[in-house]
C-alpha positions in Angstrom: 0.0 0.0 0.0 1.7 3.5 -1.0 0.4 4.7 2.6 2.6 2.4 4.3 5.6 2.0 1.7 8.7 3.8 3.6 7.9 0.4 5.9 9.1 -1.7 3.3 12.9 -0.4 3.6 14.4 -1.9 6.3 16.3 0.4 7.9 13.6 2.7 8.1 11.4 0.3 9.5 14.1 -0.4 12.3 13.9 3.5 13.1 10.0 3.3 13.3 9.3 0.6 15.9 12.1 2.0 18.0 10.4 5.6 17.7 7.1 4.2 18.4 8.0 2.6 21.8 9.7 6.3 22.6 6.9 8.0 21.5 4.8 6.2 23.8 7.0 7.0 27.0 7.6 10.2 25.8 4.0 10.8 25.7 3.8 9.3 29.1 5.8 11.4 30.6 4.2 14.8 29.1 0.9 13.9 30.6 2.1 12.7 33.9 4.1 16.3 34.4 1.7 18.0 33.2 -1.0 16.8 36.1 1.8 16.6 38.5 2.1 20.8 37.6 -1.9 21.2 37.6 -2.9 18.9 40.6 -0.4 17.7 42.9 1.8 21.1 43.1 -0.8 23.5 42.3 -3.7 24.1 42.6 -5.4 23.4 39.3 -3.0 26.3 38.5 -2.9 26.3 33.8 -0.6 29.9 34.0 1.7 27.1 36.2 1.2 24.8 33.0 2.1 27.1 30.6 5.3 28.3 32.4 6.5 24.3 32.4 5.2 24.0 28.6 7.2 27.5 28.0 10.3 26.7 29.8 10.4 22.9 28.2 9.6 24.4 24.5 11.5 27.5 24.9 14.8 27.1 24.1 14.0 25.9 20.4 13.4 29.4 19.8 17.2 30.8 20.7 18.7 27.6 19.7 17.3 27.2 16.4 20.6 29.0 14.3 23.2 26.7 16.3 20.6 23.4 16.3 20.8 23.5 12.4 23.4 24.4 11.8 25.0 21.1 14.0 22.7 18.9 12.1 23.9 20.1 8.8 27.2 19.7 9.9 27.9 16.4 11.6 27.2 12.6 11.9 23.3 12.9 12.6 22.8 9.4 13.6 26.0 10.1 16.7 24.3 12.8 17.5 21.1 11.3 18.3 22.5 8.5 20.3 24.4 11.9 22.7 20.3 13.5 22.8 18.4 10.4 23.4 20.9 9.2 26.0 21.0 12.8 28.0 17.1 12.7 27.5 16.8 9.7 29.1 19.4 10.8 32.2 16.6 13.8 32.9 13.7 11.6 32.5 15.2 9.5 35.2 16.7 12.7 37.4 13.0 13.6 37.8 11.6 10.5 38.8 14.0 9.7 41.4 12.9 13.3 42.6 9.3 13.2 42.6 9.0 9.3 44.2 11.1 10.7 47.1 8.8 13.2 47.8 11.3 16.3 47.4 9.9 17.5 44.1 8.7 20.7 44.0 7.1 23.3 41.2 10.6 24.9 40.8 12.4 21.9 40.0 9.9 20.5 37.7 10.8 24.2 36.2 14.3 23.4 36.2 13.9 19.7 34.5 11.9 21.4 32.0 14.3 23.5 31.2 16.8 21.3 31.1 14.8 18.7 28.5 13.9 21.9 26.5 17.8 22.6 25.7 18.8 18.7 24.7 15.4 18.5 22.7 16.3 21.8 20.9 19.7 20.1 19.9 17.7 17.0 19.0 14.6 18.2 17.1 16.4 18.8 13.5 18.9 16.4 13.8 16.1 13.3 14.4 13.9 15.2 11.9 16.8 15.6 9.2 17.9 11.8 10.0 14.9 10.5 8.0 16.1 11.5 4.8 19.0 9.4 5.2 17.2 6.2 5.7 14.9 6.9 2.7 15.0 8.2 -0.9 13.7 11.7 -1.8 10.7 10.2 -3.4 9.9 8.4 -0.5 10.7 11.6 2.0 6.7 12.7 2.3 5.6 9.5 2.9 8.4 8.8 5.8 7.3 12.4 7.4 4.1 11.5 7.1 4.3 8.1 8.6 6.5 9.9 11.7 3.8 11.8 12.9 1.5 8.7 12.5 3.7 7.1 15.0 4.0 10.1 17.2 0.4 10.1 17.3 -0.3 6.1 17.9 2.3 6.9 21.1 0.0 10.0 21.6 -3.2 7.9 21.3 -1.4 5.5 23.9 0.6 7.5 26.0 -1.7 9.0 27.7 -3.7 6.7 28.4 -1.8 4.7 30.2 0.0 7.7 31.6 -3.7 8.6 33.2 -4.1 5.4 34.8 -0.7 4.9 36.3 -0.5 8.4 37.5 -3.4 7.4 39.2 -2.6 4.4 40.3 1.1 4.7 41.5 2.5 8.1 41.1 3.9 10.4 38.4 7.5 9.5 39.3 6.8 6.2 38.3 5.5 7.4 34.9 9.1 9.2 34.7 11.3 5.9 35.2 9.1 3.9 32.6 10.0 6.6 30.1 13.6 6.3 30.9 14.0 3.0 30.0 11.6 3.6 26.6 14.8 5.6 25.6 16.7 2.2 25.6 14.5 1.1 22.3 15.3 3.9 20.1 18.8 3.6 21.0 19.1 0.1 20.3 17.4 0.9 17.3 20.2 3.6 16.2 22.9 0.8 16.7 20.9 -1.9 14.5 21.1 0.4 11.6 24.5 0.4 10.2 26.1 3.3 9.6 27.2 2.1 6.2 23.7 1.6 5.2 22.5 5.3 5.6 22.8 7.6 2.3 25.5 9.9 2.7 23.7 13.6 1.9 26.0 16.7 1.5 27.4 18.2 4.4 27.6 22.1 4.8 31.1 22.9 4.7 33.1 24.3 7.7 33.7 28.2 8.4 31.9 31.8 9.2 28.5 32.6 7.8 26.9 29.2 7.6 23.8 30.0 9.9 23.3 33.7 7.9 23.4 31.4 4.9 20.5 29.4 6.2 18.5 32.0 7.0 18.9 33.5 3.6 18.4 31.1 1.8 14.8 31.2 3.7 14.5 35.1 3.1 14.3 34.3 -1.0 11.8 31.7 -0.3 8.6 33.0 0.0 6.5 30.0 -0.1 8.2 28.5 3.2 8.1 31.9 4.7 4.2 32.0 4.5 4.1 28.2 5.6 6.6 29.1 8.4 3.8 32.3 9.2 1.3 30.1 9.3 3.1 27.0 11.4 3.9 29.9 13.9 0.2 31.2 14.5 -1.3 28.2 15.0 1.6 26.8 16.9 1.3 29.6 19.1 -2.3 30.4 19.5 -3.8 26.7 18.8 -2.1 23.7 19.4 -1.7 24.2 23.4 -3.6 20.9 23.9 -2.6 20.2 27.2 -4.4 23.1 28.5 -7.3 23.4 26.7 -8.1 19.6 27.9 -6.2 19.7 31.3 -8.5 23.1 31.8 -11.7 21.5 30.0 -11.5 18.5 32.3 -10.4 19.4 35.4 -12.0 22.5 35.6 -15.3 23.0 33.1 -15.9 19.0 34.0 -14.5 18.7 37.2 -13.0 15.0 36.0 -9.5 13.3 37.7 -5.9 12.4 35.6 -7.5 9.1 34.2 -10.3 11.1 32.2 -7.0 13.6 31.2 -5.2 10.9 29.7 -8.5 9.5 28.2 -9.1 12.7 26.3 -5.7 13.1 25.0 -5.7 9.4 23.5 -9.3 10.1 21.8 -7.7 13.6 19.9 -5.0 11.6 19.2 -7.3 9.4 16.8 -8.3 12.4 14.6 -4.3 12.8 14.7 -3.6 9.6 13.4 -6.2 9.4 10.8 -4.8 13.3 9.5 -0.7 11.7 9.8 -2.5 8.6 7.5 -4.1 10.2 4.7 -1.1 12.8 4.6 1.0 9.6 4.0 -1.4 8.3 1.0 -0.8 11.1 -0.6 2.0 11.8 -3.4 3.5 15.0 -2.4 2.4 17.7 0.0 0.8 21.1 -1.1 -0.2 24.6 -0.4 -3.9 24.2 -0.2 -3.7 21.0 1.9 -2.3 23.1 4.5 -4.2 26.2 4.4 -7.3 24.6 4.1 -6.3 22.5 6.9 -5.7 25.2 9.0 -9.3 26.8 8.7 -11.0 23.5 9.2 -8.7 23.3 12.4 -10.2 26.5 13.2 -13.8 25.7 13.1 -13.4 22.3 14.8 -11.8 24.1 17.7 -14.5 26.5 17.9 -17.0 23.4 17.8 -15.2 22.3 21.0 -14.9 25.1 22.9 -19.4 24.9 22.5 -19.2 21.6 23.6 -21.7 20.5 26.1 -20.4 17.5 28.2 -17.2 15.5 28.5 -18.3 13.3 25.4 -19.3 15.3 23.1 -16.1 17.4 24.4 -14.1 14.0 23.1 -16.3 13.6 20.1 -15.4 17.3 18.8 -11.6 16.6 19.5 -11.4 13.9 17.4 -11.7 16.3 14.2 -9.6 19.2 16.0 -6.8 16.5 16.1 -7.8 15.8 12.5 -7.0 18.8 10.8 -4.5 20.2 13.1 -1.8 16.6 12.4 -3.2 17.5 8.5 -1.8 20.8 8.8 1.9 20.3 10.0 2.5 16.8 8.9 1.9 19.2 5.4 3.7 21.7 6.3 6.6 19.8 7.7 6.9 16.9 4.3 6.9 20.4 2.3 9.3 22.4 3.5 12.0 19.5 4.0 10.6 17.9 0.5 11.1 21.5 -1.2 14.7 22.9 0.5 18.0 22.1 -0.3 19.5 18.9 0.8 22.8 21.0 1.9 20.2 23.7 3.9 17.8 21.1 5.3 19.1 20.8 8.7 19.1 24.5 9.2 16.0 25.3 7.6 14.3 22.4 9.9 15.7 23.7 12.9 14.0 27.2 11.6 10.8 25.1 11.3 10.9 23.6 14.5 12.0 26.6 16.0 8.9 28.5 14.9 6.2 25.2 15.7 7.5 24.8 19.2 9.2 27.8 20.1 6.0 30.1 19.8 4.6 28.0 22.8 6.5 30.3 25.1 4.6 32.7 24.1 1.3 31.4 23.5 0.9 29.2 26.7 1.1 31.4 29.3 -1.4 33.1 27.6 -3.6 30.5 26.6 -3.2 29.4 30.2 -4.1 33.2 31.5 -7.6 33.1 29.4 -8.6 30.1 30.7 -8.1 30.9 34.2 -9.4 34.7 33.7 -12.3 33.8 31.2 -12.5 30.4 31.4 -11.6 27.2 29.6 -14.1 27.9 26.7 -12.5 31.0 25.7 -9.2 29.5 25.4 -10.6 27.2 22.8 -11.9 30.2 21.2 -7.9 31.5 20.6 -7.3 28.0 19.3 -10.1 28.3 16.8 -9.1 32.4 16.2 -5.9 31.0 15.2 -6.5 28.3 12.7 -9.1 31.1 10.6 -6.1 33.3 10.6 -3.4 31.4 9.6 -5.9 30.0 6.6 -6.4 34.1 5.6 -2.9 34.5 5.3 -2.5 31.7 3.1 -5.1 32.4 1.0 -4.2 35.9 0.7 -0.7 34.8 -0.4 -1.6 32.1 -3.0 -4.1 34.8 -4.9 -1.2 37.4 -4.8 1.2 34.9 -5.8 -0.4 33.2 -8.4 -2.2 36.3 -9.9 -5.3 34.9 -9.4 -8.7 36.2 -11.1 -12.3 35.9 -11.3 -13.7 35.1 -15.0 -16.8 35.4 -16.1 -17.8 33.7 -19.1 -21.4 34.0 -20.8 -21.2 30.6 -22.5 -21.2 28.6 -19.4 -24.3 27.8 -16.9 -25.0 28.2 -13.0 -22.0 29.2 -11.3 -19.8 28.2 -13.9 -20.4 31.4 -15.3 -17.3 32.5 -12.6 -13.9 30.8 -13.1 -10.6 31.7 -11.1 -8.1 32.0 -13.0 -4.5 32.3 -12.7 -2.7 35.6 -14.7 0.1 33.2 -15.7 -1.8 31.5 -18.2 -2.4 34.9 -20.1 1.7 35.8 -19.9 4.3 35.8 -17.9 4.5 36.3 -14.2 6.1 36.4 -10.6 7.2 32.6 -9.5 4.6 31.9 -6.7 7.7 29.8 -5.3 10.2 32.4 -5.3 12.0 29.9 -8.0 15.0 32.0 -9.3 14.9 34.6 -6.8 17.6 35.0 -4.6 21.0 32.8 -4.1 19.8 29.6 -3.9 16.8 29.3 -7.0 15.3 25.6 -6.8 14.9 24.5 -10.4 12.0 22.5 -9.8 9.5 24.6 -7.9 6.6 22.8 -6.7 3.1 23.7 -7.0 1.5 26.3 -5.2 -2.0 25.2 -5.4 
């Protein structure tokens, strides 16, 4: 089946168990800190939320330049097996702390931090690391099918994350995720380095992170995507709140119920990752017009009534949202450089998860000011905007026109049509602008 055909290589298929299983205890570990924060050292406190998502996500955004640039420069596959290992050192650090009884908000602050610099590091280099396991014609369907796993770990994670935080304890939670490190590391040393395709490496000396960013700057189809990515991964995709704040405080529901709604989004999340696999290559309109369908379902949720039809309308939010970036993501890497890719990822990733510093404590400010509802509303605001902006763009771009011809019926009587067909006109791509022009620029519709 074409959906599942990076599978078929072996090596990546090595890479995908092992990141499923750490997926899973990643996941784990997110929801367990994140009710440790909201119930056991505060009191239902979501600004307290926000700082720890802040502090954790943070340092991708001053990172970003150096993160790249160390992806683009050295043995990705090393450098993993350093970021996984020192991930798995903190995961452990805090579970020791929190099953003695000594943890306390500021150290889960501190931890967070602490994760937030090695996953900064880690975030282009495991992203980048994909397109050494696969061909470039099978690069959108290997994206694709890494956020399906990361969202079968998010459909389980939690889950289970609910129960045994429940049951025995966030600190427990911690040390199970510690040793889920173990199987993506023994799946980095089951892949021979040999075996991996040896991609250009950007070349030693001054400039190299200016050069990423301009080669970004003449590119003003990722620009718009990367406008976009940062809106809604500002404003919208603070999940944790909205259903932290939703079921703990609109619903008056326990950790179990947390974890239950975070595995049920995680569906519409899976399905999105899925059909972003099936198809051949990513494109504009797939991620604009996901974006304004993430809008409305949010604003769909935020009217929910009750805890099930709460779940019910997150299964769509989850949907279009996982639609949106597993799109975004497959085209920028799909459409950039091989030489620029780690850098320009780093960018990416810097933009998706950096904007959360700002975002959450707001997010996490509405809620407890206006109410959990209202927060939703700012996830729904977000989506409607970001889909503007895109469509803004591509008509500008593109040149596009209404038509009206008299020899057609109903509302075929209007046609858009693009200026380029009547003459020559502005690349939509930025293709030939700028120092590094792609000579294949991909569609813009």
């Amino acid at each position: 089946m074409s959906t599942f055909k990076s599978l078929h290589i072996l090596n990546y298929r090595i890479w995908f168990i092992g990141a499923v299983v750490s997926n899973i205890g990643t996941w784990m570990q997110r929801t367990a800190q994140d009710w440790l924060v909201f119930d056991h050292l505060t009191e239902h406190d979501a600004s307290a939320m926000g700082v720890t998502m802040a502090l954790q996500l943070g340092p991708q955004l001053f990172l970003a330049p150096v993160a790249g640039l160390v992806a683009d420069r050295f043995n990705r596959k090393q450098l993993l097996v350093l970021t996984q290992s020192a991930m798995a050192v903190l995961s452990a650090g805090l579970g020791i702390l929190v099953i003695s009884g000594a943890a306390q908000l500021w150290h889960v602050y501190g931890f967070a931090l602490l994760l937030g610099v090695v996953s900064a590091l880690d975030a282009p280099v495991r992203q980048t690391f994909v397109s050494e396991l696969v061909r470039d014609e099978y690069l959108p369907n290997a994206v694709a099918l890494n956020s399906a796993s990361f969202n079968v770990a998010r459909m389980i994670g939690p889950a289970v994350a609910g129960i045994l935080t429940v049951a025995v304890g966030p600190g427990w939670v911690f040390l199970i995720n510690t040793l889920t490190f173990v199987a993506l590391l023994l799946s980095l040393w089951r892949i021979p380095t040999s075996s991996l395709r040896q991609l250009p490496r950007a070349a030693a000396g001054k400039g190299r992170i200016r050069e990423g960013l301009r080669y970004v700057r003449f590119r003003p189809d990722i620009v718009v995507v990367l406008v976009a990515v940062f809106i809604v991964g500002t404003l919208g995709l603070n999940f944790v709140l909205f259903i932290a704040a939703m079921v703990g405080t609109e619903f008056g529901l326990d950790a179990s119920a947390f974890g239950l709604m975070n595995s049920i989004m995680a569906i519409g999340s899976v399905a999105g990752a899925l059909l972003s696999a099936g198809r051949k290559k990513p494109r504009l309109r797939f991620i604009f017009g996901a974006a304004g369908a993430f809008g409305v379902a949010s604003g769909i949720a935020a009217l929910a009534p009750s805890y099930f039809w709460f779940g019910v309308a997150l299964v769509p939010v989850g949907l279009f949202a996982i639609t949106m970036m597993t799109s975004a993501n497959g085209y920028v890497q799909t459409t950039t450089d091989p030489v620029m890719r780690g850098r320009v990822m780093a960018l990416y990733m810097a933009i998706f998860m950096g904007g959360t510093p700002i975002g959450a404590p707001f997010v996490g400010w509405v809620a407890n000011v206006a109410g959990p509802r209202w927060s939703l509303s700012v996830a729904a605001a977000s989506g409607l905007i970001a889909a503007l902006i895109g469509l803004v763009w591509i008509v500008r771009a593109q040149q596009l026109r209404i038509r009206f011809d008299r020899r057609a019926r109903g509302i075929h009587h209007f046609r858009v049509v693009s200026a380029h067909t009547d003459g020559p006109g502005p690349d939509a791509n930025g293709a030939g602008r700028g120092p590094n022009p792609r000579t294949t620029p991909p569609d813009a519709d």
